[in-house]
N, C-alpha and C positions, 0 to 999 in steps of 0.2 A: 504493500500500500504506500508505504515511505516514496519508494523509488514513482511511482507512479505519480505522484503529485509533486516530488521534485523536478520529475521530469519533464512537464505538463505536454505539449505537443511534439515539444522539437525532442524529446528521447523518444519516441514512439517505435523505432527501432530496435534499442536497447530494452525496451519493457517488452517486446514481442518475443528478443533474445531470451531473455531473461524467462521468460513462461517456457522457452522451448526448451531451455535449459532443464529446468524442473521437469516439465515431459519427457525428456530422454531420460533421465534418472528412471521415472515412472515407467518408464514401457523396459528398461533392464533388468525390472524387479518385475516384470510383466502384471503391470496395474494398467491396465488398459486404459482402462474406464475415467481413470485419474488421470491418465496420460489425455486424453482427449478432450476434457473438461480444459486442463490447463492448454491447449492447444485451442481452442476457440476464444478462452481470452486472449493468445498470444495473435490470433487473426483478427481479433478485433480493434487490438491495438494498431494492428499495420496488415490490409488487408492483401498487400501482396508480398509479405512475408514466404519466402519459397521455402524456408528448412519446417517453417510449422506445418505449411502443404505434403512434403515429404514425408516428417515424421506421422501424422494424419495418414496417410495412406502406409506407413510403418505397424501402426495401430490395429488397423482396420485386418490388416493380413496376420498380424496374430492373434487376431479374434477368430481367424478362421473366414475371414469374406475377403475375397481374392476379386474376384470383380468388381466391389465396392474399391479398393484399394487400384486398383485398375484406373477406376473412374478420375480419384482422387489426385493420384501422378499424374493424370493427362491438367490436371489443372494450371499442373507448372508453365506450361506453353502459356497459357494469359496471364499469368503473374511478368514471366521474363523468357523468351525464347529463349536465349542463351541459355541460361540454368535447364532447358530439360537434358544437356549433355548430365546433368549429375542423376538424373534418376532413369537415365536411359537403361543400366541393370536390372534395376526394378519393371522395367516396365517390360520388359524383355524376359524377365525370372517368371513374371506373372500371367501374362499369353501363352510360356511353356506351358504352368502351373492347370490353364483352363482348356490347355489343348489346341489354341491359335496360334501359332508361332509366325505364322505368314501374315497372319494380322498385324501380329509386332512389329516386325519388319518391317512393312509396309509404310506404318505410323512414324517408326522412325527414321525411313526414307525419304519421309516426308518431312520430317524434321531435318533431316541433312541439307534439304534444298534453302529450309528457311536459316536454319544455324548451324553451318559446316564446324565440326568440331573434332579434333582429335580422339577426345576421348569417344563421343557419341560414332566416330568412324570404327575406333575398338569395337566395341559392342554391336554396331553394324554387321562386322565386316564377319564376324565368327559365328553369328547367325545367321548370314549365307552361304556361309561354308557348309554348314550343317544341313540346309534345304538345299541348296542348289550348287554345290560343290565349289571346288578350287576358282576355276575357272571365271566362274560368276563372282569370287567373292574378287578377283584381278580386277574385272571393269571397272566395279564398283570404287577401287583404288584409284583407278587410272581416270576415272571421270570425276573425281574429289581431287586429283593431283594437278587437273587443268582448271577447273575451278579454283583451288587454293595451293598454289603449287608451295610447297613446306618439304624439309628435311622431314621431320616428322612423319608427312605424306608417304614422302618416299621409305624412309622406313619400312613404313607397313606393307609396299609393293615388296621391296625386294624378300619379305619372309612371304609374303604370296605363292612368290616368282620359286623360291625357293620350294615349295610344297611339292610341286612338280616336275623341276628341273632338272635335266639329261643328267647322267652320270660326269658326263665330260665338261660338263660346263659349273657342277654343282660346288665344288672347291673354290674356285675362282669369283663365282657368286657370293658363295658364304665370304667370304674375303671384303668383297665393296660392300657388303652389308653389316660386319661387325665395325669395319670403320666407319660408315652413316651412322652407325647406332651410338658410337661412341660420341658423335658431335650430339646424338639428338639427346643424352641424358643429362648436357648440361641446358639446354632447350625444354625441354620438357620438365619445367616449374609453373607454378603459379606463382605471380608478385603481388604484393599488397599495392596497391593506386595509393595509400597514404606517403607509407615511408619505406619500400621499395622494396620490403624482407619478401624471399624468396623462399619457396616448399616445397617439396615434392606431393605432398596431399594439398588437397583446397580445407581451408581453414573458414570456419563462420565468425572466428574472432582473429585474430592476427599474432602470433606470438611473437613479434616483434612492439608495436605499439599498441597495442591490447584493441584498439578500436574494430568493432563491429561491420561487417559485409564489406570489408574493402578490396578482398578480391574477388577479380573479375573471374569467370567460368572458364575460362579460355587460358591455353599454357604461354609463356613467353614469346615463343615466336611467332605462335598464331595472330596476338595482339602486335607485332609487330610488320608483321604483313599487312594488318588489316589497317594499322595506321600510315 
C-alpha cells in the first residue's frame, strides 16, 4: 500500500513489478489462485505490463487449462510485439500440449513477419524441423537472413546447412560455423537502454542499475541493425 501511494502514477510500472514479483513467489509455491489475484492488480496498475501477461498464462497452465493459457500468451502481441519473442516457448510448448503444432507455427510465423527476432527464429526454426524437416526449417533461415541479415542469422543457417551436409564438405562447414559462432556469443546479449549493462538472459529489472523494463526484447546486434 506504502509503495503505491508513494508512487502515485509515475511508478505504475514499479507497482505492477512489484505485484508480479509476489506472483512468481506465488505460482513456485504453486498458489495459483494467489498468484492470479496479485496478477490483476499488477495489470491494473499498468495494463500492458507483458511479465504479469506471461506469468497469467504461467498460472492458468498449472491449473491445468492449456488453452486458457494459450489464449492469455497471444495477449502479449497487443501489449508489445517485440516481447512475444519471450513467450514464443510457451506458446509453442502449448499447441504441442493441445495437439496443434502447425497452429503454433503458423502464429509465430506470423509473428516473424511483424517482429523478426533471434530468439523467436530459435523457437521457429526447430518447430519446422520437427513438421517439415531440415530442409524447410533452411528457407525459413534464408528468408529471415534477407530480411535481417545478422551474424546471428547466419549462425543459425550454417547449423541448418550442417544437419544435412555431404561428408566432404561437412568439416570445412563445421569450421566457418564455430568461428561465426564464436563472434555471435559476444553478440548475443541483451543491454539495458539505461546504463548499458549487458546479459546473457533478458532481465525485468537490470542488475546493473536496478531500474525496471529497460531492456529491450531484442539481443545487441539485432538492435543494432535495426538502428
Amino acid at each position: 500500500l506504502g509503495l503505491q501511494e508513494s508512487g502515485a502514477g509515475a511508478r505504475q510500472k514499479e507497482i505492477a513489478q512489484f505485484y508480479c514479483e509476489l506472483a512468481q513467489d506465488a505460482l513456485i509455491h504453486m498458489q495459483t489462485d494467489e498468484a492470479m489475484s496479485l496478477l490483476d492488480q499488477a495489470l491494473k496498475a499498468d495494463r500492458k505490463n507483458v511479465r504479469a501477461t506471461m506469468l497469467c498464462g504461467d498460472a492458468q497452465l498449472a491449473q491445468g487449462d492449456v488453452e486458457g493459457a494459450l489464449l492469455t500468451w497471444r495477449r502479449v502481441e497487443q501489449q508489445s510485439v517485440p516481447h512475444v519473442a519471450l513467450v514464443a516457448a510457451r506458446l509453442m510448448d502449448g499447441y504441442r500440449k493441445v495437439g496443434r503444432p502447425q497452429e503454433g507455427v503458423n502464429l509465430l510465423r506470423s509473428y516473424l513477419a511483424e517482429a523478426s527476432s533471434i530468439d523467436l527464429i530459435e523457437v521457429v526454426f526447430k518447430a519446422v524441423i520437427e513438421l517439415d524437416g531440415v530442409e524447410a526449417a533452411k528457407q525459413l533461415v534464408v528468408e529471415e537472413l534477407r530480411r535481417n541479415p545478422t551474424l546471428l542469422g547466419l549462425d543459425k543457417l550454417l547449423e541448418a546447412r550442417l544437419m544435412d551436409a555431404p561428408a566432404n564438405i561437412w568439416e570445412e562447414l563445421s569450421m566457418v560455423k564455430n568461428l561465426v559462432h564464436g563472434y555471435t556469443v559476444k553478440l548475443a546479449r541483451y543491454q539495458c537502454s539505461h546504463c548499458g549493462f549487458k546479459a546473457r538472459q533478458f532481465y525485468w529489472q537490470c542488475p546493473g542499475c536496478s531500474r525496471w523494463e529497460t531492456y529491450p526484447p531484442r539481443r545487441t546486434e539485432e538492435l543494432n541493425v535495426m538502428n
